[in-house]
C-alpha positions in Angstrom: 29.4 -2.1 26.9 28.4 1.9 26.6 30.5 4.1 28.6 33.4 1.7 28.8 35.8 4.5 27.5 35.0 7.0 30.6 35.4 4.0 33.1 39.0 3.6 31.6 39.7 6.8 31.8 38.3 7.0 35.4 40.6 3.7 36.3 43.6 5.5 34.5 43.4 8.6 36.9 42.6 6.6 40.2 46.3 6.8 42.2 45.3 2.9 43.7 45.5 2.0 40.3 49.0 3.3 38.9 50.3 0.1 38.6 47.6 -0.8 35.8 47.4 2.1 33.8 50.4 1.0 31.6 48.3 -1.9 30.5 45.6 0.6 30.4 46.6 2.5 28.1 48.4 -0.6 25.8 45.3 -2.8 25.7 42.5 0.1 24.9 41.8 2.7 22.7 43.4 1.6 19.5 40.0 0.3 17.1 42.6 -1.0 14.5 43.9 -3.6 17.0 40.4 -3.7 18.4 38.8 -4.8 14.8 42.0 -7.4 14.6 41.4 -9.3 17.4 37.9 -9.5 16.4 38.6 -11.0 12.9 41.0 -13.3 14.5 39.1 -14.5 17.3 35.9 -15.0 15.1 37.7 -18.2 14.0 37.0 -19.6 17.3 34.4 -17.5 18.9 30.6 -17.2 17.2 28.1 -15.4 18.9 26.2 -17.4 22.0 29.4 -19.2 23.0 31.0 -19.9 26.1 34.6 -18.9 26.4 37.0 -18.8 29.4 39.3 -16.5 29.7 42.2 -17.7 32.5 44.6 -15.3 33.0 41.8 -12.5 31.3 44.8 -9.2 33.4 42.3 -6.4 32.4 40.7 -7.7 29.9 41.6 -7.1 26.4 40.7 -10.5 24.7 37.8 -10.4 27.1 36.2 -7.2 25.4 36.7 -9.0 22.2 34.9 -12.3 23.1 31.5 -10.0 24.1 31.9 -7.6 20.6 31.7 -11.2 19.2 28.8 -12.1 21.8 30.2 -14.8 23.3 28.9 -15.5 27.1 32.6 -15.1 28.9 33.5 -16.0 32.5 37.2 -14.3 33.1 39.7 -15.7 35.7 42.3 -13.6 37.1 44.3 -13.6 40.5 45.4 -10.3 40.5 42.8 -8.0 43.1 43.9 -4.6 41.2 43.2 -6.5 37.8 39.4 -8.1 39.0 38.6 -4.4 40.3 39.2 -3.1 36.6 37.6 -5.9 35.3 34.2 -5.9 38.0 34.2 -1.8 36.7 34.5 -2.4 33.0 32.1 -4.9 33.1 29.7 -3.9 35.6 26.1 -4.5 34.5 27.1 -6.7 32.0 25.6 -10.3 32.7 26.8 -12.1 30.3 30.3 -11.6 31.9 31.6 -13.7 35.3 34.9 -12.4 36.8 36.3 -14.7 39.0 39.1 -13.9 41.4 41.3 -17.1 41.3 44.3 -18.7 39.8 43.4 -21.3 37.4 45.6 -25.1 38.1 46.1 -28.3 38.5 43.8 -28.6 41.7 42.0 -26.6 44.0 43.5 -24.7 47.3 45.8 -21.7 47.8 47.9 -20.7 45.4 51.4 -18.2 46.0 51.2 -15.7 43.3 54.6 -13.5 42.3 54.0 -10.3 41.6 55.0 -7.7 38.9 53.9 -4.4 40.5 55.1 -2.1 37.0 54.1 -5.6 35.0 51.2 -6.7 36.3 50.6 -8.6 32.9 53.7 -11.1 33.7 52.5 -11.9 37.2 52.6 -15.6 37.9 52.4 -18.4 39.6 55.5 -20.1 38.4 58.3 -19.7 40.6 60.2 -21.5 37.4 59.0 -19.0 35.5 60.5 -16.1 37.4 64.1 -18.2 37.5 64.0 -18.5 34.1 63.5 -14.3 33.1 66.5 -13.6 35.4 69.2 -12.4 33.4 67.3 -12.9 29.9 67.5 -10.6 27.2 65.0 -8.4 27.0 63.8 -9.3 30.5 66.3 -7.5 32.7 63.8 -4.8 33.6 61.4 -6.8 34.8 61.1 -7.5 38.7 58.4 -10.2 40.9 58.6 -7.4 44.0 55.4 -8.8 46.0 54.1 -12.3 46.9 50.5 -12.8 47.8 47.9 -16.1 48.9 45.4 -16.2 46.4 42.3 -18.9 45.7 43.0 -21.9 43.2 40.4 -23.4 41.2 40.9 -25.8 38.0 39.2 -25.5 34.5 37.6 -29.3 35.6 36.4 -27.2 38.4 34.9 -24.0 36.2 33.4 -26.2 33.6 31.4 -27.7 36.4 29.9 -24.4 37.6 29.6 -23.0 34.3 29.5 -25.3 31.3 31.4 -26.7 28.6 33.4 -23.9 27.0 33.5 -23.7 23.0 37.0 -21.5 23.4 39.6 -21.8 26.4 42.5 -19.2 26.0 44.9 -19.5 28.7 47.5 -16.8 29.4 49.4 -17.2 32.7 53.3 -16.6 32.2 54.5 -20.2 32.5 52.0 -21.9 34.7 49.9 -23.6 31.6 50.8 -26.6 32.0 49.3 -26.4 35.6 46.4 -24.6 34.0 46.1 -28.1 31.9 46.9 -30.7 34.6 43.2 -29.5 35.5 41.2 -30.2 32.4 40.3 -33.7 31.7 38.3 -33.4 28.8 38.7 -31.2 25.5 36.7 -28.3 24.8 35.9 -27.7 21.0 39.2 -25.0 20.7 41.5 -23.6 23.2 44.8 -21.9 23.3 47.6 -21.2 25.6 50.7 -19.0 25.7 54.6 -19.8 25.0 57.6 -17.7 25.7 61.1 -18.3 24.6 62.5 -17.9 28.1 60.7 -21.1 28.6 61.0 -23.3 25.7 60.7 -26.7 28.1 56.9 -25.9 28.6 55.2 -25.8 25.3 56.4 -29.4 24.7 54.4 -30.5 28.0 51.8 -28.1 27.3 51.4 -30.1 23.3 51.5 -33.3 24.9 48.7 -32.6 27.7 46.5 -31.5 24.9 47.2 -34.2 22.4 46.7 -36.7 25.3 43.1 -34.8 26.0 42.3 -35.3 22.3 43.3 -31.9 20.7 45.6 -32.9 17.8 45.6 -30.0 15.0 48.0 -26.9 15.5 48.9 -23.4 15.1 50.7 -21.0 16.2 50.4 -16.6 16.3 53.2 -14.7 17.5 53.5 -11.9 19.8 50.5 -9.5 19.5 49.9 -10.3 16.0 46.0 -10.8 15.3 47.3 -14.3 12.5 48.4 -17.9 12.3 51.5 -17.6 11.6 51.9 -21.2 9.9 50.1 -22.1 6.3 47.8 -24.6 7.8 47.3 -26.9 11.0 49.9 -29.0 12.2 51.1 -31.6 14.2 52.5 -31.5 17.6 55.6 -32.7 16.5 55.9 -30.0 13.9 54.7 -27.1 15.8 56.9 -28.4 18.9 60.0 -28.2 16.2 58.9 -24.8 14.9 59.2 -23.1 18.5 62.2 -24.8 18.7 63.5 -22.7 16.5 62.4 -19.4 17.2 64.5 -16.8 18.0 64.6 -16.0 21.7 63.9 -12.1 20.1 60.3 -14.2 18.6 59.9 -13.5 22.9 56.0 -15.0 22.9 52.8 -15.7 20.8 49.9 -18.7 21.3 49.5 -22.3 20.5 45.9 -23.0 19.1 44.8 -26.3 19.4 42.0 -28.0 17.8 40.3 -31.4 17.3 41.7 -33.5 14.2 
């Protein structure tokens, strides 16, 4: 992964590529969050694993699944977001980037677009409803609509293998992302947001129903669990409940019993 700080910089001054370079430069170039993310993540990820990355934007998580030499295959819809993933990764084999929306069955999917966001991009029309209007969301704006490919995780695990880690980011369509999995993998994790507080329930009871019954919870951007051990689904369902809507996001991590 040599050579990756020049290819940032190169994708950072490319005008096609304006619309990333916010994430750009959030997401790289800071080694304390870098050596975070790899102390968290080591928890689930040990070197010659298998993780999928669904919903991998440009790839953050991603570069810290390969420092822990995990074998990763990264989904994203986005085409501005799979060309800075294809150039940060190129030559690297042990990384697939797939163009595609992960959910709940294969065929064409209608993506919303954040052009100055492209990190809250989405396939959930509900998802875009419910940011209308909400605190701390009234700058944000879906300005484009495009076709993109669908596959499932069902689908992925077929092609690739069973993955050890699943960590699924995709701003309110999870519980689509789920409806396509019918059989655990060893750890997996998926994103929350207080705008919309209906889907981590039916996100909990997907998983439980797959077999995943052991809980935790990290908020926003913070690299740590943020409850004293693993818990139920009923008790971590009650402790998003009452989050603030300032809490804004974080991940549920699910486990086996």
């Amino acid at each position: 992964m040599g050579g990756q700080d020049g290819v940032i910089e190169t994708l950072k001054a490319d005008p096609a590529m304006s619309d990333l370079r916010r994430s750009l430069e959030s997401y790289y170039g800071d080694p304390g969050r870098e050596a975070a993310m790899d102390a968290f993540y080591a928890g689930f990820v040990r070197p010659g694993n298998l993780v999928f990355d669904v919903g991998a934007h440009v790839g953050d998580r991603l570069g810290s699944f390969r420092r822990l030499g995990a074998r990763v295959v990264a989904v994203e819809p986005q085409p501005l977001c799979v060309r800075a993933l294809r150039a940060l990764y190129a030559g690297d084999e042990r990384v697939t980037v797939i163009e595609a929306a992960c959910g709940a069955r294969p065929g064409r999917v209608r993506l919303h677009v954040n052009s100055a966001n492209p990190t809250v991009s989405t396939a959930s029309a509900r998802f875009v409803r419910s940011a209308a209007g909400a605190d701390g969301w009234q700058d944000e704006t879906w300005d484009a609509e495009i076709e993109v490919v669908g596959t499932t995780l069902d689908a992925l695990i077929a092609a690739h293998g069973v993955p050890d880690f699943v960590k699924i980011d995709v701003e309110g369509f999870e519980d689509a992302v789920l409806a396509g999995l019918s059989s655990p993998p060893p750890a997996l994790s998926f994103e929350f947001t207080t705008i919309a507080r209906r889907l981590a329930p039916r996100c909990l009871d997907r998983v439980t129903a797959l077999g995943l019954t052991r809980f935790n919870v990290a908020l926003g951007d913070e690299m740590a669990l943020a409850l004293p051990g693993w818990a139920s689904a009923a008790e971590v369902a009650a402790y998003l409940r009452a989050l603030p809507h300032e809490a804004n996001s974080g991940d549920v991590y699910c486990r086996p019993a």
